[in-house]
N, C-alpha and C positions, 0 to 999 in steps of 0.2 A: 829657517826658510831655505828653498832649495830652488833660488835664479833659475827662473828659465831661461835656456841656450837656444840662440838659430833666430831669434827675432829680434836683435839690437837694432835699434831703430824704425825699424815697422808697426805698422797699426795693424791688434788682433783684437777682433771680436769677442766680446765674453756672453754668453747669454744666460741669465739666470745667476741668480746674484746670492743663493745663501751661502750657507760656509764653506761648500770648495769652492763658488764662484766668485766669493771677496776674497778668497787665498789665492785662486787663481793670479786673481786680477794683481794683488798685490806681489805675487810671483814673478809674471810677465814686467809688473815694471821695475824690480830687482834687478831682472836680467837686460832691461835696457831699454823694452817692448813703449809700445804706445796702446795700452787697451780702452778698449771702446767698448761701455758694457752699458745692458741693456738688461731688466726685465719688468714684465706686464705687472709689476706691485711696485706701489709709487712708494713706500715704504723703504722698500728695497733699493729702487734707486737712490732715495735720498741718505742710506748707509752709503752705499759708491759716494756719494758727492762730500759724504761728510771725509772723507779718507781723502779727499782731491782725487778721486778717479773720476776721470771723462765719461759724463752719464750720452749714450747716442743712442737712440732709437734706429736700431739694425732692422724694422720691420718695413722703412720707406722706402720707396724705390731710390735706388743709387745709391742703399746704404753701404755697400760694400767694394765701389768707389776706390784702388787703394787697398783695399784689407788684405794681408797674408794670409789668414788661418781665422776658424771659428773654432774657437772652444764653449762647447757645450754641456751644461750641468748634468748628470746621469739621468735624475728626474724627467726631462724635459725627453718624448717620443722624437726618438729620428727616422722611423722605419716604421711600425705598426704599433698600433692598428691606425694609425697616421700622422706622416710626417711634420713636426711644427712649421709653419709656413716660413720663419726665420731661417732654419734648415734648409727648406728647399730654395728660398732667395741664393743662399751662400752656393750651392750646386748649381742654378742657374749660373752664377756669374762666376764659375770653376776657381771655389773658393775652397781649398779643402776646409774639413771637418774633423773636428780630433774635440779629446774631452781630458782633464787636466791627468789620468793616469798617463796618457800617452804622453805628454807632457813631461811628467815626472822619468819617465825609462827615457825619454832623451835627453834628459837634462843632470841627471844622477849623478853619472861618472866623471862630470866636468870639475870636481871638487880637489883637486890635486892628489887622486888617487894614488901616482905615482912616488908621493914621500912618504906611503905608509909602509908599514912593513907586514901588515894582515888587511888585502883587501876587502872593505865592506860589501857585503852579500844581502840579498834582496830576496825574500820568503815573498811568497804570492801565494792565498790559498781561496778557494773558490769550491762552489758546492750550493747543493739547498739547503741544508739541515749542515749546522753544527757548526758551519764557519766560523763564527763570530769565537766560538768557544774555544775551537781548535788554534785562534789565531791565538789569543790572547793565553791560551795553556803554553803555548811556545813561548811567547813573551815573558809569562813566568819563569818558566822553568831556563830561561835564558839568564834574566835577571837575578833570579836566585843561584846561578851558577857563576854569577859575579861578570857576567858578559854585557859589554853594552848594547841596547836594544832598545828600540823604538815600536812601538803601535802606531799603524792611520790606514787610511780608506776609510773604507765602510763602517770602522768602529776609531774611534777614538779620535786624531788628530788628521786631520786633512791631509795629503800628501805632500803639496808643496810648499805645507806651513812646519814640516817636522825640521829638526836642528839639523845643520850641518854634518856630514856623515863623521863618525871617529876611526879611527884605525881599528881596524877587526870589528867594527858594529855589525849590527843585524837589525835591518830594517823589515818588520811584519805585516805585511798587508792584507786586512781582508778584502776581498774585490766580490762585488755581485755582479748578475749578470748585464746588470746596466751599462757595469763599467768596462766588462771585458767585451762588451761585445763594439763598443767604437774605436777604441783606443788602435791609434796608429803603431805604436811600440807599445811593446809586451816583450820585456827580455827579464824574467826572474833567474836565480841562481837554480831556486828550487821552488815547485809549484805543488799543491797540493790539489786535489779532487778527492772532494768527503764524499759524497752521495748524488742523487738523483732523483728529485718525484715531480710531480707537477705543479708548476709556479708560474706567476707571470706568463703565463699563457697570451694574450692578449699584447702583453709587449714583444713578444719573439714571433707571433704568427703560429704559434703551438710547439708541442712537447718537442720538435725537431728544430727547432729555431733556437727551442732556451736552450737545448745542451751545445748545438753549433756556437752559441754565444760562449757558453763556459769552455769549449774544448778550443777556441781561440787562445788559450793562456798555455796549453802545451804545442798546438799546432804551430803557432806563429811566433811563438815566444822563444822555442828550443830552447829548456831551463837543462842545465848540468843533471840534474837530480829532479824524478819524479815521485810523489807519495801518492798513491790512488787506490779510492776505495774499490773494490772489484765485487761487492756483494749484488750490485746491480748490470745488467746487460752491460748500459753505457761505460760504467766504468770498468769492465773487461773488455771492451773495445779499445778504449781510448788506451789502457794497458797492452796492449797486445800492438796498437798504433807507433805505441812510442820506445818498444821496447826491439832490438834487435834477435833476440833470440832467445829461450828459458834462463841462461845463465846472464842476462843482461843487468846488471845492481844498477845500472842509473835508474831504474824503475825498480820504487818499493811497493808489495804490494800491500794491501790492509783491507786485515775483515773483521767482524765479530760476526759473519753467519757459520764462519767453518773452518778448519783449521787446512791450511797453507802449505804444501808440499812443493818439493825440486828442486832445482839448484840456486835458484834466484834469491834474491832478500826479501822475505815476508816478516808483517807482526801483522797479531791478529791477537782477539780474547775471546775466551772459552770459559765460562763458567765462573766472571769474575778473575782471570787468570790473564795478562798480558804475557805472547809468546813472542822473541823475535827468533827468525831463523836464517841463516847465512848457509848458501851452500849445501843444504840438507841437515843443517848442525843446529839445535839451540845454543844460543849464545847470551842470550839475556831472560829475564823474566822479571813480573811486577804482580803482586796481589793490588788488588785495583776494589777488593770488594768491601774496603773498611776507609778508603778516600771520600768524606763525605761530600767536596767540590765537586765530585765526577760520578754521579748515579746514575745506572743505570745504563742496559746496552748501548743505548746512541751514544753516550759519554763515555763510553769504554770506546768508543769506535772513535770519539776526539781526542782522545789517551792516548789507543793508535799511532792514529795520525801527526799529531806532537812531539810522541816519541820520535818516531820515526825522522821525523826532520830533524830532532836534536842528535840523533845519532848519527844523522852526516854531514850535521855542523859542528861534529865531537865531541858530544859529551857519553861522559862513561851513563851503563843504565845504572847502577846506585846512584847519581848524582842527578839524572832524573827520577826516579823514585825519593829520593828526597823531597826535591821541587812540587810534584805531585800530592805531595801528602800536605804541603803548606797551601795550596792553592785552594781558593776560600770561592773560588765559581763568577761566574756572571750575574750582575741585575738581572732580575725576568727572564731568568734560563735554570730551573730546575733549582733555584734560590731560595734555602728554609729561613723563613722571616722569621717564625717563631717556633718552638715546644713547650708545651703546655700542659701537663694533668695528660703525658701517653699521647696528646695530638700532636701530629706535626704538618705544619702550616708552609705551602708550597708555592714560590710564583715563576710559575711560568708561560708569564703571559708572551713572550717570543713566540710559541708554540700556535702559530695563527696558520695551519693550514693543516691537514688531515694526518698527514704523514710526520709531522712532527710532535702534534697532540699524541701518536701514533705510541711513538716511542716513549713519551712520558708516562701514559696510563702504563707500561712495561717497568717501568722503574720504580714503581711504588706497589705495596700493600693498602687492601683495603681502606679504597679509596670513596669521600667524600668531592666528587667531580663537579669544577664550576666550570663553565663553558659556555661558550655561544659569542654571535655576533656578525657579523658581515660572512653568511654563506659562500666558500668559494669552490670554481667548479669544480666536478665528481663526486661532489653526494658525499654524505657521510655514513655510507655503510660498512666501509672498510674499520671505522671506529669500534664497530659489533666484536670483533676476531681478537681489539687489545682491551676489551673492557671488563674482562669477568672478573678482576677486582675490582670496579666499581662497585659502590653500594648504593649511592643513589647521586644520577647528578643534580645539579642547581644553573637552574638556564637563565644565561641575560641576555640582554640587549631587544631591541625595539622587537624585534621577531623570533624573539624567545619561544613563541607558543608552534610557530612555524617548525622550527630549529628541534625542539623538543621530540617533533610527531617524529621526525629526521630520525632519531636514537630508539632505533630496534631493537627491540628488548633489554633497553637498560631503563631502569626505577628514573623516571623524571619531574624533577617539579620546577613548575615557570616562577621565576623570583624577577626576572626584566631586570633587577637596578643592583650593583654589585652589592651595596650593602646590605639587600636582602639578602642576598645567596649567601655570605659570608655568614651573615646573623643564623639562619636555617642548617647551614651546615654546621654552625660551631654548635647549635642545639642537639643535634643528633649526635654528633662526634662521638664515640669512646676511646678509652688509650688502646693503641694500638693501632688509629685511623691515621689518613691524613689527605689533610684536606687541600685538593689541588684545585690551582686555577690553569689550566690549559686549553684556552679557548678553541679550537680547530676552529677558529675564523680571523678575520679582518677584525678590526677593531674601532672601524672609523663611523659607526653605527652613534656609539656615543661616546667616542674618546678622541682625540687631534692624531694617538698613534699609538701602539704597543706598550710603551715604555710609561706613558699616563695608564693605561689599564692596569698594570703593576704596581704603580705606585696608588691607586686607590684600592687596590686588593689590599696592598700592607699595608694604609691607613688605615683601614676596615679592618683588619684582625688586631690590628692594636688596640682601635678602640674598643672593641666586642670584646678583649681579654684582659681591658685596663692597664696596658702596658707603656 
């Protein structure tokens, strides 16, 4: 656990109680705090009460009375498409606002940094596509380089539930734009920006609000070391923001649309091909096209990105290229559950918006397509340009037949319920197919979230192949 600092003896709001917000809560009272936590599921209160956390209804008037600070759950709207009225209580009564990352960057370094002899460094990586992957390939390839190293945020363990920092650790964060966009402190060593499309719209006020959210983690953070993607506008901006001049290496840049000239530090992949270049000089290289963890260009683009962080937190490239080659992928991220008689059977059900379905239909052969489910906005036409190895898809969810007409000339048939689609596609299947699940939607249609629609995908191919 990592005590929160600056609130010994005060009473801070917590609002929203799952698991960063009972870390939080039991965080703040580590560090001395008094939290007073609060949310609209009585359920949830009654975990705070089971813990002896002080359950208080922050929504009556005068509840903030006394209160220092409100920390608020990422989930929970503080901005649009409109503010939780708890939220705006706390601003009436000029209460700041923070959420438990900001929390965590002020409280880090209170850990007796000063007896160590290799300060602990803090990775922060942020992006629409590929975070999760790119965080956790770092974690790897950390781990396997015998480095000690933590996972939390947005994937794994809460942030102020992770162990006390060790001498030379390396703390990996994924952060979405939930989180970067309140948080009072944002100081990473090194920050990463994988990509750019459109998401959460509706929570940022549109496409210029989410990247303001994400480009808070190098603007206001000023990380030693930046990795960013540059295949998109945004992220040649924000390179060109934070970089001093062409020969600037605190800024790495990374592609896989093209290859990377000048004097500055680029990696980038070409053809299956990881290049790093220092200066104008290759200095490293990686065959990336036989790593069966990392298919396909979006994943060569979190190869990238990985690299590149490990290479200026010191590791030689053969010692990542090792790491790489052992790294077995993510749950629900381009994840082969099974091979079968020439089929291979694919979950990636992560892949909930156009641009990331995008990239999957790119990293496979003659594809067996299952999809569908909570349309979200821009149309899926752009799916037209990555589909021409589909062979035919297999559409679910409540508005499958909807979602279907959506797919411009690709072979469609409405299955609605996963275990049809599974069943129909492993019927047609031949070897040399494979059969993906990459919804380009939401999933809350007929699933609690992402990570359930994957796990009945792979239920469903095991049973359909008696596994």
């Amino acid at each position: 656990m990592i005590p929160v600092q600056g609130f010994k003896g005060q009473s801070v709001g917590v609002l929203g109680l799952g698991r960063s917000g009972l870390a939080t809560a039991r965080a703040l009272k580590a560090g001395g705090a008094i939290p007073l936590c609060w949310d609209d599921n009585l359920a949830a209160r009654n975990s705070a009460m089971a813990e002896d956390l002080e359950v208080k209804d922050l929504s009556r008037q005068g509840a903030f009375d006394g209160v220092a600070c409100l920390i608020t759950s990422p989930g929970i709207p503080h901005l649009y498409p409109a503010p939780n009225p708890v939220i705006v209580a706390a601003w009436a009564a000029g209460v700041p606002v923070d959420n438990d990352i900001g929390l965590f960057f002020r409280s880090f370094a209170a850990q007796g940094f000063e007896d160590f002899d290799t300060i602990p460094r803090v990775v922060a990586v942020t992006g629409s596509n590929g975070k999760s992957t790119t965080s956790a390939l770092i974690h790897h390839l950390l781990t396997h380089a015998g480095k000690p190293a933590q996972l939390a945020g947005n994937i794994g363990r809460g942030v102020l539930d992770i162990d006390a920092p060790q001498d030379g650790g390396v703390v990996v964060l994924e952060l979405s734009s939930y989180q970067t966009d309140l948080a009072r402190a944002l100081t990473p060593d090194v920050a990463v920006f994988t990509n750019l499309s459109p998401d959460h719209l509706d929570r940022h006020g549109g496409i210029g609000g989410y990247f303001a959210a994400k480009r808070r983690l190098f603007a206001e953070g000023g990380p030693d070391r930046a990795v960013i993607g540059v295949d998109e506008t945004e992220g040649q901006y924000l390179a060109n923001q934070m970089a001093e001049g062409a020969s600037d290496d605190r800024v790495i840049q990374v592609s896989v649309g093209r290859k990377l000239t000048g004097p500055g530090w680029h990696v980038f992949a070409r053809k299956g091909f990881l290049s790093e270049y220092r200066k104008g000089k290759q200095v490293g290289s990686i065959d990336l096209r036989d790593i069966k963890g990392l298919p396909g260009a979006h994943n060569h683009q979190n190869a990238c990105a990985a690299y590149a962080v490990c290479r200026t937190l010191g590791l030689a490239p053969r010692v990542i290229e090792e790491g790489m080659k052992t790294y077995g992928g993510l749950p629900h991220r381009s994840q082969i559950v099974a091979e079968v008689g020439g089929v291979t059977y694919v979950n990636d059900s992560k892949a909930t918006n156009v641009d990331s379905a995008t990239k999957a239909l790119s990293a496979f052969k003659n594809i067996r397509w299952i999809c569908g489910g909570l349309e979200k906005e821009g149309g899926l036409a752009a799916l037209a340009e990555a589909a021409g190895d589909v062979r035919r898809a297999y559409v679910i969810g409540r508005e499958a037949a909807a979602f279907a007409v959506g797919l411009k000339g690709i072979e469609a048939e409405v299955c609605t319920t996963m275990e049809q689609a599974v069943t129909r596609a492993t019927e047609d299947a031949e070897a040399g197919d494979t059969v993906l699940l990459a919804p380009a939607a939401a999933s809350f249609d007929q699933y609690d979230n992402f990570e359930q629609r994957g796990e009945d995908f792979t239920a469903r191919v095991k049973a359909v192949l008696g596994l």
